[in-house]
MARROFI-416678 format. One record per residue (C-alpha): x, y, z. Coordinates in Angstrom, 3 decimals, decimal comma. Layout:
<atoms>
<atom X="X" Y="Y" Z="Z"/>
...
</atoms>
This chain:
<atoms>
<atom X="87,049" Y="26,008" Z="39,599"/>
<atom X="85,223" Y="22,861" Z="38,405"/>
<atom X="82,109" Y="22,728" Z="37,416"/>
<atom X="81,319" Y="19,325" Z="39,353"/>
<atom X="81,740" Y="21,959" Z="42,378"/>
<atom X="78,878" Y="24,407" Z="41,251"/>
<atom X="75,087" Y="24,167" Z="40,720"/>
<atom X="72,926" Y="25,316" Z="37,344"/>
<atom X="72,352" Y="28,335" Z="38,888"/>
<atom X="75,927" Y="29,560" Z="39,836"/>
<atom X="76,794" Y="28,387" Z="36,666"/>
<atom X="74,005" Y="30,885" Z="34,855"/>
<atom X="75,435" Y="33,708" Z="36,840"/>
<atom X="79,291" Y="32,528" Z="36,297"/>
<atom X="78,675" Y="32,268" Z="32,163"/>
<atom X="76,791" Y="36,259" Z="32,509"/>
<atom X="79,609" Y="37,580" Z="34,598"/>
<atom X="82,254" Y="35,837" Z="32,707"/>
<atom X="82,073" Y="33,505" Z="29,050"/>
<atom X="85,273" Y="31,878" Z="29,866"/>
<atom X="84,978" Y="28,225" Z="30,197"/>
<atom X="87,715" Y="25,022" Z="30,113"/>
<atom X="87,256" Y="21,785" Z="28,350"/>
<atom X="89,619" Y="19,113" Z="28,501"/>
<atom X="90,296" Y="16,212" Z="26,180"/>
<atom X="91,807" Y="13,054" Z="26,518"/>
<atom X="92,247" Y="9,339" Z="25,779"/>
<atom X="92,203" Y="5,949" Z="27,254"/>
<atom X="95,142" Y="4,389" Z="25,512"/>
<atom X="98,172" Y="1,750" Z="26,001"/>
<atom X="101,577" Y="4,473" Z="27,924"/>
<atom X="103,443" Y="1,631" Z="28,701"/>
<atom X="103,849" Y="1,343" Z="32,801"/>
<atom X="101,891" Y="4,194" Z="33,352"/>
<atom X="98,198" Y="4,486" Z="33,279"/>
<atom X="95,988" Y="3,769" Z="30,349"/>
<atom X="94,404" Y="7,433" Z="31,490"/>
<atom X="97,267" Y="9,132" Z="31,538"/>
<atom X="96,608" Y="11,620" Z="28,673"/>
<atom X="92,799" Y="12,236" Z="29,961"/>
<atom X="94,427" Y="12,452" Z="33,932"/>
<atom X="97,233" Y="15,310" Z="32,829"/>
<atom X="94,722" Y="17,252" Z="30,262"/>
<atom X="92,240" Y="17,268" Z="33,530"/>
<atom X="94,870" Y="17,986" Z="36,109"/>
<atom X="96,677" Y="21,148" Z="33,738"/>
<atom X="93,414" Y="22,652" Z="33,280"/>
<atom X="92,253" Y="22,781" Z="36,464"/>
<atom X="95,697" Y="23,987" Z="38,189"/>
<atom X="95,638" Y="26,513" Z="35,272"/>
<atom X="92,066" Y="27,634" Z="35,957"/>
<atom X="91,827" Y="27,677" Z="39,334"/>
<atom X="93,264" Y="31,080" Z="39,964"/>
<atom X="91,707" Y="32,701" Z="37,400"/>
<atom X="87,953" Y="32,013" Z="38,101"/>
<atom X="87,429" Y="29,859" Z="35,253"/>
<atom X="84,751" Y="26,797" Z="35,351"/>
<atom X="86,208" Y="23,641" Z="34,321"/>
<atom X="84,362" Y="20,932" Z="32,542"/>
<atom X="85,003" Y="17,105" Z="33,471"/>
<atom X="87,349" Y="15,953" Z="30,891"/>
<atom X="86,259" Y="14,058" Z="28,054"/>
<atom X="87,694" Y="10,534" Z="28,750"/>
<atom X="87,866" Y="9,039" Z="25,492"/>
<atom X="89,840" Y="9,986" Z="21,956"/>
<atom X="90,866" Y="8,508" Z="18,618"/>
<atom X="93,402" Y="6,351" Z="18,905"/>
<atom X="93,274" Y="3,684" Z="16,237"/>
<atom X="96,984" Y="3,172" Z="16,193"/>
<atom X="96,867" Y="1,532" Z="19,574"/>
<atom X="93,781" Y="-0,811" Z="19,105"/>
<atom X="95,821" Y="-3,980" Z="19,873"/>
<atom X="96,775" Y="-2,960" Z="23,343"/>
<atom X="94,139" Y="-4,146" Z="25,404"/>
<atom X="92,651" Y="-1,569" Z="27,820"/>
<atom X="92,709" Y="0,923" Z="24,605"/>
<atom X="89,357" Y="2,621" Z="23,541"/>
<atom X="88,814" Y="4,399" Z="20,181"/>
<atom X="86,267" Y="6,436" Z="18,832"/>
<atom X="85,688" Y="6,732" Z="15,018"/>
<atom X="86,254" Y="10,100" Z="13,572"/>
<atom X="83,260" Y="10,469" Z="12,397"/>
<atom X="81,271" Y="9,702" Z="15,962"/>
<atom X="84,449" Y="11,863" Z="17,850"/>
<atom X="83,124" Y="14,802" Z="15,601"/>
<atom X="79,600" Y="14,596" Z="16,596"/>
<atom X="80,467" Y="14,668" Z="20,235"/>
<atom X="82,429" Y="17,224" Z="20,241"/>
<atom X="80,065" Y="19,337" Z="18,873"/>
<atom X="76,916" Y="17,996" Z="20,547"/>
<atom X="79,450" Y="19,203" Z="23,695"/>
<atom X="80,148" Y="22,261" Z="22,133"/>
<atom X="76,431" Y="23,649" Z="21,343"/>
<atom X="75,785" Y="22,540" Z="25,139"/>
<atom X="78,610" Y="24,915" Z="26,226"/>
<atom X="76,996" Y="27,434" Z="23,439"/>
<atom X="73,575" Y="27,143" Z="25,079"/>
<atom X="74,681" Y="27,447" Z="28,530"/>
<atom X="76,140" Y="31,042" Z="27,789"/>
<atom X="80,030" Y="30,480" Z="27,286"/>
<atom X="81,506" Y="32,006" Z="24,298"/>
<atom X="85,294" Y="31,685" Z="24,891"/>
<atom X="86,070" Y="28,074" Z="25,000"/>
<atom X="89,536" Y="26,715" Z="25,813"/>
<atom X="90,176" Y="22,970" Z="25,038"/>
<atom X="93,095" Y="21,378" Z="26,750"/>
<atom X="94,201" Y="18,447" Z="24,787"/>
<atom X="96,146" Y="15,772" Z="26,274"/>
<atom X="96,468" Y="13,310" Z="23,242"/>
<atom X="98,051" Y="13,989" Z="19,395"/>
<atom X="95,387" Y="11,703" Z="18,259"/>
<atom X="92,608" Y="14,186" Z="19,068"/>
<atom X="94,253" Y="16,564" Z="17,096"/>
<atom X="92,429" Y="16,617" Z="13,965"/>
<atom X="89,455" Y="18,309" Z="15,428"/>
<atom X="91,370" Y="21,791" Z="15,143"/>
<atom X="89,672" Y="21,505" Z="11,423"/>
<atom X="86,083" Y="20,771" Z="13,262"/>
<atom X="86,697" Y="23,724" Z="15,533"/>
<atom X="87,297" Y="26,195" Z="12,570"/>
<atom X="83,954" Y="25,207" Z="10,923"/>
<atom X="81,867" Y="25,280" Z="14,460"/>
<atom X="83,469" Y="29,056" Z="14,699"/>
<atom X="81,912" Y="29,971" Z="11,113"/>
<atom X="78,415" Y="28,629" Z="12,260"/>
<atom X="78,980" Y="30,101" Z="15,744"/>
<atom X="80,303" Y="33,376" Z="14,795"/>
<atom X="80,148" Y="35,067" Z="18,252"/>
<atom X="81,845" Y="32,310" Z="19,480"/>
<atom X="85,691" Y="31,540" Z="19,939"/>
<atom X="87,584" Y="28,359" Z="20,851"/>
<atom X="91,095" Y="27,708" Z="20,938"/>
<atom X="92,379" Y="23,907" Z="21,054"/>
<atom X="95,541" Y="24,182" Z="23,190"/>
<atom X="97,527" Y="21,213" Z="23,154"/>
<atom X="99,423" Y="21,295" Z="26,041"/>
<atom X="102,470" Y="19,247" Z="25,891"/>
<atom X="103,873" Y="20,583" Z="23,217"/>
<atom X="103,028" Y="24,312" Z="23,361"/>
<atom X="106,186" Y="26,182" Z="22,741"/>
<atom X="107,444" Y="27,036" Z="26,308"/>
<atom X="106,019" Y="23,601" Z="28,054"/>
<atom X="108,074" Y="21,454" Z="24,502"/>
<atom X="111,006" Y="23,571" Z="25,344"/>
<atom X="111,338" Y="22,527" Z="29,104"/>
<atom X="111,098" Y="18,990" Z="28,237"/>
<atom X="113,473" Y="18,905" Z="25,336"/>
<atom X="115,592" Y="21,072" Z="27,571"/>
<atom X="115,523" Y="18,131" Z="29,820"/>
<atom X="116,467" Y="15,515" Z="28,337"/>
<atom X="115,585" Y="15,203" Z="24,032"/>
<atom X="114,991" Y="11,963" Z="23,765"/>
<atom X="111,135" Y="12,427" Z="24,619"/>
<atom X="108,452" Y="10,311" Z="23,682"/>
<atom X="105,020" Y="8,767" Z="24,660"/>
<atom X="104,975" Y="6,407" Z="27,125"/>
<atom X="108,313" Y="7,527" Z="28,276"/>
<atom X="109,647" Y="9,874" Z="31,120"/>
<atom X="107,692" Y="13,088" Z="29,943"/>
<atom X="104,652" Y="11,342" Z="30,938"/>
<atom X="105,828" Y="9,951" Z="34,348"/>
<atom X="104,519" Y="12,381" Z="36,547"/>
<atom X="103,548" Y="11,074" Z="40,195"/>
<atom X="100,237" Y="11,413" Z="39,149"/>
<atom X="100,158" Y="8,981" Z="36,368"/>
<atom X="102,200" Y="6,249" Z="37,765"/>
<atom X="100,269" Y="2,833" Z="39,145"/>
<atom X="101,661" Y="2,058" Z="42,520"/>
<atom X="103,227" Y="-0,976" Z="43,131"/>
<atom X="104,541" Y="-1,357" Z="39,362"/>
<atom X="107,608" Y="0,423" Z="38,943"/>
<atom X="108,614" Y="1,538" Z="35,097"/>
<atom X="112,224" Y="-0,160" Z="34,369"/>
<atom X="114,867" Y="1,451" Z="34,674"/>
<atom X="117,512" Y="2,466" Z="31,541"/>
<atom X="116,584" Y="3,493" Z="28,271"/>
<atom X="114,929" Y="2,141" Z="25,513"/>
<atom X="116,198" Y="2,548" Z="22,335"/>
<atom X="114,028" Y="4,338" Z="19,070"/>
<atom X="111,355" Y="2,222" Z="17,838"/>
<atom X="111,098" Y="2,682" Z="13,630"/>
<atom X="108,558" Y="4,931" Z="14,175"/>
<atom X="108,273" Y="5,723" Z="10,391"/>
<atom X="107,158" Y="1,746" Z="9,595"/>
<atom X="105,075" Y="1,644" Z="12,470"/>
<atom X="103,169" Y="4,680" Z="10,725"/>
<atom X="102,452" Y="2,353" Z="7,591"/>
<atom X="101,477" Y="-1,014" Z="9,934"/>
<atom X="97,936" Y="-1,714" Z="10,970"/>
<atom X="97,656" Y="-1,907" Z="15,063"/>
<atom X="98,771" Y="-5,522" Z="15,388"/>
<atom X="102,320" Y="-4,822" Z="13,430"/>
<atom X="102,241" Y="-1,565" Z="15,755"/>
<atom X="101,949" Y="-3,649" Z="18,642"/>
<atom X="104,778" Y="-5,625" Z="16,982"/>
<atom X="107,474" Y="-2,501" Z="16,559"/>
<atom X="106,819" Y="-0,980" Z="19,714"/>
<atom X="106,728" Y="-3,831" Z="22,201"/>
<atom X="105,846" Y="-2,619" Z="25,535"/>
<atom X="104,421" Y="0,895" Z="24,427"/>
<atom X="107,392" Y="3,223" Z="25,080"/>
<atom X="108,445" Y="4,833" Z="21,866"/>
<atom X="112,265" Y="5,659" Z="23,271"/>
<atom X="113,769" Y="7,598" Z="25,778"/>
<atom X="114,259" Y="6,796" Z="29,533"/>
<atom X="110,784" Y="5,392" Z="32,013"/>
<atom X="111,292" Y="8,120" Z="34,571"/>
<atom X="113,183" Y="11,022" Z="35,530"/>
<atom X="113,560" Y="12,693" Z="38,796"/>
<atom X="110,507" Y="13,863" Z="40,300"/>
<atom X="112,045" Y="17,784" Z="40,762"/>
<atom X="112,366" Y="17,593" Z="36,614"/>
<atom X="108,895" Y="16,536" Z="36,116"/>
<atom X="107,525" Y="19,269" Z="38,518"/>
<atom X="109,866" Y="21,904" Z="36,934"/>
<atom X="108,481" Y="21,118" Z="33,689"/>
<atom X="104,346" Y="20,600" Z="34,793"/>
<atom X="104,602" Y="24,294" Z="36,497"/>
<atom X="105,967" Y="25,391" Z="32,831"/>
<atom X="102,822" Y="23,270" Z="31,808"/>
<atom X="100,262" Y="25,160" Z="34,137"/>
<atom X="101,787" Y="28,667" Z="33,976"/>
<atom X="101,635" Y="28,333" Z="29,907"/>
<atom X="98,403" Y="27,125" Z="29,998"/>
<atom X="96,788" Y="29,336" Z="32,151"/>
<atom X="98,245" Y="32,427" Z="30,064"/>
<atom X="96,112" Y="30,577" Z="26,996"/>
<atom X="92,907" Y="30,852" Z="29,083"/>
<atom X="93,246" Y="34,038" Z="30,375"/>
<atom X="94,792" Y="36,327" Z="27,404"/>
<atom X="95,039" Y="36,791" Z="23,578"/>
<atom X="90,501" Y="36,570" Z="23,309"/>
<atom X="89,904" Y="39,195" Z="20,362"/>
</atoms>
């Protein structure tokens, strides 16, 4: 359930009856074709299909991410580590206060990663409190669907072409692009970035088949939702 669809005091009861809540993380970056929101729309959209069934409040997903590597792409938005940190756990002691002690964060962007280190600190302040920072796309079933599907995988490339993150009207090419040099775009600053990746894609093909890409976002859901609801110590 989301939480936009309940009131303080349903919420109060919901946290007493049950300390299971859903965050979900994003990003506002450059994905080629496809939206800049594409990583905060799928982290959103997985959570929510995951948590529906199970009972689970779901927060609104935090929009924005670090994403430094992209800052040349206009329509990007980055926050510093540093102020990313502080937010996160300014959201987290809100959670905290509000009565929920099991905490499942459903990333949508590798940037945002980093915070697992964050979350392991918060836990030793917040002892009675547990979080787990799942990151979807690439938990072990959800990878192996894609790579099943086709390997050559990548961001801003068919795995995120999902109906839902498309723009209408502005179809992605079609064909295949071949590998950026992803290894010297890790040692340029965002302009020579810009420069090695050209429109955003990082390789692989724009879309796939829409049958694929629901195949592998019910292997997204079903995996998720098994994260929520078991393995709480």
């Amino acid at each position: 359930m989301r939480i936009a669809e309940m009131n303080w005091m349903e919420a109060e009861a919901q946290a007493a009856r049950d300390d299971r809540c859903v965050l979900p993380i994003g990003s506002v970056e450059q994905h080629a074709y496809l939206s800049l929101c594409t990583d905060m729309i799928l982290a959103e959209r997985v959570a929510t299909e995951a948590a529906e069934p199970l009972g689970v409040p779901v927060f609104p997903v935090l929009p924005y991410g670090m994403t430094p590597g992209f800052a040349a792409y206009p329509g990007t938005l980055s926050l510093r580590m540093s102020t990313y940190v502080r937010v996160f756990e300014d959201l987290l002691e809100s959670l905290y206060r509000g009565g929920f002690r099991r905490i499942t964060v459903v990333n949508g962007h590798g940037g945002n990663s980093p915070v697992a280190t964050f979350l392991t600190e918060w836990m030793g302040q917040r002892t009675e409190a547990q979080v787990k920072l799942h990151d979807w796309w690439r938990a072990p079933a959800t990878l192996a669907k894609v790579l099943a599907t086709d390997p050559e995988a990548s961001h801003g490339s068919w795995m995120e072409n999902f109906p839902w993150t498309r723009l209408p009207g502005r179809p992605a090419p079609d064909g295949v692009k071949p590998r950026a040099d992803l290894e010297r775009m890790a040692r340029l600053p965002p302009a020579g970035r810009r420069a090695v990746l050209g429109d955003g894609n990082f390789h692989g093909r724009y879309q796939r088949p829409d049958e694929e890409m629901l195949a592998i976002w019910n292997v997204a859901v079903a995996e998720t939702r098994s994260v929520i609801a078991e393995g709480w110590g």
